[in-house]
C-alpha positions in Angstrom: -22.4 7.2 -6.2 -21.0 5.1 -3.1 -18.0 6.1 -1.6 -15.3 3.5 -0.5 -13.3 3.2 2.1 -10.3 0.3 2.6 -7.7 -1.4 4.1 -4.4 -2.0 2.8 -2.2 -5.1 4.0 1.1 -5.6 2.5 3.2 -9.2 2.0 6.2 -7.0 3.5 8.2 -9.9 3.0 8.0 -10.0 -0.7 8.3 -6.1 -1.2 11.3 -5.6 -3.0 11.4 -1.4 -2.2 10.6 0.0 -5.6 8.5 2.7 -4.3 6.1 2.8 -7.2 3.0 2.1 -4.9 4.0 5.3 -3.3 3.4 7.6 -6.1 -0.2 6.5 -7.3 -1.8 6.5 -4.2 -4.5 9.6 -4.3 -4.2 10.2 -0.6 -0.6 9.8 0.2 -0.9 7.4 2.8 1.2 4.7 1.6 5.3 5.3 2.3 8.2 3.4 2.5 9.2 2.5 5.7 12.6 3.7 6.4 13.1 2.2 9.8 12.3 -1.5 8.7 14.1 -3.6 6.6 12.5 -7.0 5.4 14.1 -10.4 4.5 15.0 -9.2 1.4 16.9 -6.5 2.8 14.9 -3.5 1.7 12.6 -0.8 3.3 8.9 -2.3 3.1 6.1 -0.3 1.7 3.7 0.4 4.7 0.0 2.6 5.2 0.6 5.7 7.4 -2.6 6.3 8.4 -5.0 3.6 7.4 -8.4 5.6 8.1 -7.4 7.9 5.0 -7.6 4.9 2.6 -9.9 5.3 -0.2 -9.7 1.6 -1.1 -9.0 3.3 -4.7 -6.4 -0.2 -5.6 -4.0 2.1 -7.4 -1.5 0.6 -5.0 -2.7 -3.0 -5.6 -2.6 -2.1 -9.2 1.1 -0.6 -9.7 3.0 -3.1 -7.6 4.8 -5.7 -10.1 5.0 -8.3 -7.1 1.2 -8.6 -5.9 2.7 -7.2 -2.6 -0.4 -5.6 -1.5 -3.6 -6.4 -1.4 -6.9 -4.2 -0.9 -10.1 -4.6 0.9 -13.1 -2.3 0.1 -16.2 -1.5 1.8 -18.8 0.7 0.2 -20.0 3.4 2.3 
């Protein structure tokens, strides 16, 4: 079975805070970042640490907004 590895951009913009991409993500990498604050006037979703991503699209998946959107590569 091929593994997968991704990257995660965000529409920071558009991200209305709700956190709920934070909670499915299988590798904890994706937060909410507390020292930002977007036009909207809440804390962005961000990726910590980018290289962990799975490319797994539970983020992608959850978010009611299509804030986020997931590249995979097959490894």
């Amino acid at each position: 079975m091929a593994k997968t590895k991704g990257r995660v951009t965000f529409d920071e913009d558009r991200c209305k805070g709700c956190a709920l991409c934070t909670r499915v993500c299988p590798v904890q990498i994706v937060v909410m970042d507390i020292k930002r604050i977007n036009s909207k006037g809440y804390h962005p979703a961000t990726v910590m640490d980018i290289g962990k991503c799975i490319g797994c699209v539970n983020c992608a998946a959850m978010c009611p907004d299509i804030v986020i959107r997931v590249e995979q590569e097959f490894i």
